[in-house]
C-alpha positions as CSV (number, residue, x, y, z in Angstrom):
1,X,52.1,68.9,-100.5
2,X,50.5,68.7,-96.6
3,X,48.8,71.9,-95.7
4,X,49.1,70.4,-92.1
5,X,50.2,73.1,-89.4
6,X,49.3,76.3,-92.1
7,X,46.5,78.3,-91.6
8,X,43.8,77.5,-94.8
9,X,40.4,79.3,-96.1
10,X,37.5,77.3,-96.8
11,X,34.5,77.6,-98.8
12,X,31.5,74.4,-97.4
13,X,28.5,73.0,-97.2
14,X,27.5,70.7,-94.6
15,X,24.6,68.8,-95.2
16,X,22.8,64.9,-93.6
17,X,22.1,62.1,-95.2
18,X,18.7,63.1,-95.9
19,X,19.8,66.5,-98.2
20,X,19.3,69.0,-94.9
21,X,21.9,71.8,-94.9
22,X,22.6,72.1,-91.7
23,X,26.1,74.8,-92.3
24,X,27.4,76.8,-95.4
25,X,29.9,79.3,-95.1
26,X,28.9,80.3,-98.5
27,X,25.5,81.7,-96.9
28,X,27.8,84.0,-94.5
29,X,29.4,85.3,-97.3
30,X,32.9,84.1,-95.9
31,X,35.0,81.5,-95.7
32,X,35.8,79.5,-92.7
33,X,39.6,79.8,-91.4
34,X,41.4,77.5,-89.3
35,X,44.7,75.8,-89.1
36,X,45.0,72.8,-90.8
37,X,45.4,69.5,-87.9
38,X,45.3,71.4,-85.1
39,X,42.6,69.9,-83.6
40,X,40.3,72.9,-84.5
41,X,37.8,71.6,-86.8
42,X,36.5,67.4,-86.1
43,X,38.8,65.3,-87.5
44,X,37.3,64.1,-90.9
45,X,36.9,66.9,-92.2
46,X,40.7,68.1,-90.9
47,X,42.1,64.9,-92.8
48,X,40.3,65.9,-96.0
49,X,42.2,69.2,-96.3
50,X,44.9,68.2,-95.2
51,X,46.0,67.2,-99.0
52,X,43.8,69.4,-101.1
53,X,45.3,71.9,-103.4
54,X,43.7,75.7,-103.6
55,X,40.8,75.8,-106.0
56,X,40.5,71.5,-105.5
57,X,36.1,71.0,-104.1
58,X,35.9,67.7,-102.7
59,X,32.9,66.0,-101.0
60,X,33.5,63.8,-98.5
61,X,31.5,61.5,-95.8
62,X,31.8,61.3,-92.3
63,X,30.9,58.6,-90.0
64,X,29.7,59.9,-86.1
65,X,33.1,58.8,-85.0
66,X,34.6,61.0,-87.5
67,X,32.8,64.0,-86.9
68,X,31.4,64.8,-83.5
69,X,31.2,61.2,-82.5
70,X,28.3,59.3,-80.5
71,X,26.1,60.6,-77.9
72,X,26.9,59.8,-74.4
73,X,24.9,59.5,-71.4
74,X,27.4,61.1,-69.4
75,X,26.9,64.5,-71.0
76,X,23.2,63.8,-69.4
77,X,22.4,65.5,-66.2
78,X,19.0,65.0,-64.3
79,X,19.0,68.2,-61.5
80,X,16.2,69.3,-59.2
81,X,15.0,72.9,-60.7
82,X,14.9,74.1,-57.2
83,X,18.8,74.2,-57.1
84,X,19.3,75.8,-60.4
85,X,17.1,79.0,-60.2
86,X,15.4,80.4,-63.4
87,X,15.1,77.1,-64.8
88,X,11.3,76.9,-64.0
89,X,10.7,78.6,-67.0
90,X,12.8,76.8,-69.4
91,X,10.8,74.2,-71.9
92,X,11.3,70.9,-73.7
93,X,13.5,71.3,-76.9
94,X,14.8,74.6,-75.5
95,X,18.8,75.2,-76.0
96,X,20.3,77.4,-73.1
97,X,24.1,77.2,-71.8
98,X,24.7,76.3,-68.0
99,X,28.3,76.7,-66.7
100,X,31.0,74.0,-66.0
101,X,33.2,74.0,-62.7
102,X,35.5,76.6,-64.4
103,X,32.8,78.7,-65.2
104,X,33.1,78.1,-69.2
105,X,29.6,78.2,-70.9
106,X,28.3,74.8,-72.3
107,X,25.5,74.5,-74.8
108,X,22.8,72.0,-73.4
109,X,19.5,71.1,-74.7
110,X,16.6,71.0,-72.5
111,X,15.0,67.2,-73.2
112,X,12.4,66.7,-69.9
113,X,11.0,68.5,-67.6
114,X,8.9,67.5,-64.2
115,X,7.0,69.4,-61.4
116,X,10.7,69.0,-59.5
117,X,13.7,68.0,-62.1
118,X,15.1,69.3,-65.2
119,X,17.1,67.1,-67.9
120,X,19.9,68.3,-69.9
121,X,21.6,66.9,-72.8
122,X,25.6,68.1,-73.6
123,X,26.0,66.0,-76.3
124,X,27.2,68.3,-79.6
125,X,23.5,68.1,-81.7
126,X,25.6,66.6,-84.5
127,X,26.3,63.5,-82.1
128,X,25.7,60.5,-83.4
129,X,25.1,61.7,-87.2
130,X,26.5,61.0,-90.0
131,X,27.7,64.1,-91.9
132,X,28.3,65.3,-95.4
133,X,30.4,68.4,-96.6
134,X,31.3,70.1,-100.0
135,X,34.4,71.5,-99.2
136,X,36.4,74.4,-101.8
137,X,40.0,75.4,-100.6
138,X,40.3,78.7,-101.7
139,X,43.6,79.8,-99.7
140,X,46.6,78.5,-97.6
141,X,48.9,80.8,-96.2
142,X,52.8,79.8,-96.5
């Protein structure tokens, strides 16, 4: 039985290659909901509940191109700080959220800074990694 197009509870943990939890909805004390192949959650890990049964864990692995793919150097923008005001302040490493052309917030990652220009990185942080989840299905509504 598909769980495709129903609305399903989950109980995971994602974690790298390395052991690092990066995600648990079991530390938030609640599980995630989303509907199953809607394109809400990245694909692998969509196709993995797709045929679970409630109370079924599974672990699965997921390639970049499963998950939140590879990095691209489009989603890299080089500006002059002078045009984006405030951004004198802002440091290496920092994450901040500039706006698109339709004034939607995008999470960017600051990753070099000079007397005149500011880089930022749009790439999902996950980009490019290769990810591991424990996944419990504890509910799917009919």
């Amino acid at each position: 039985m598909s769980n495709e197009n129903k609305k399903v509870k989950v109980h995971y943990t994602g974690t790298l290659n390395d052991g690092t939890k990066f995600d648990s909805s079991y530390d938030r004390g609640e599980p995630l909901e989303f509907v199953c192949g809607a394109g809400m959650m990245i694909k692998g890990f969509d196709e993995a509940v797709k045929d679970m049964a409630v109370g079924e864990t599974k672990d699965i692995h997921l390639q970049p191109e499963e998950a939140y793919g590879m990095p691209s150097e489009e989603n890299i923008v080089t500006m002059e700080i002078s045009q984006l005001p405030g951004s004198e302040g802002l440091e290496v490493g920092q994450r901040v959220a500039l706006q698109n052309s339709l004034g939607q917030p995008v999470p960017v990652t600051v990753t070099e800074k000079t007397a005149t220009t500011i880089t930022f990185d749009a790439n999902h942080e996950m980009a490019g990694k290769e990810l591991n989840f424990m996944i419990e299905l504890v509910e799917v509504e009919a």
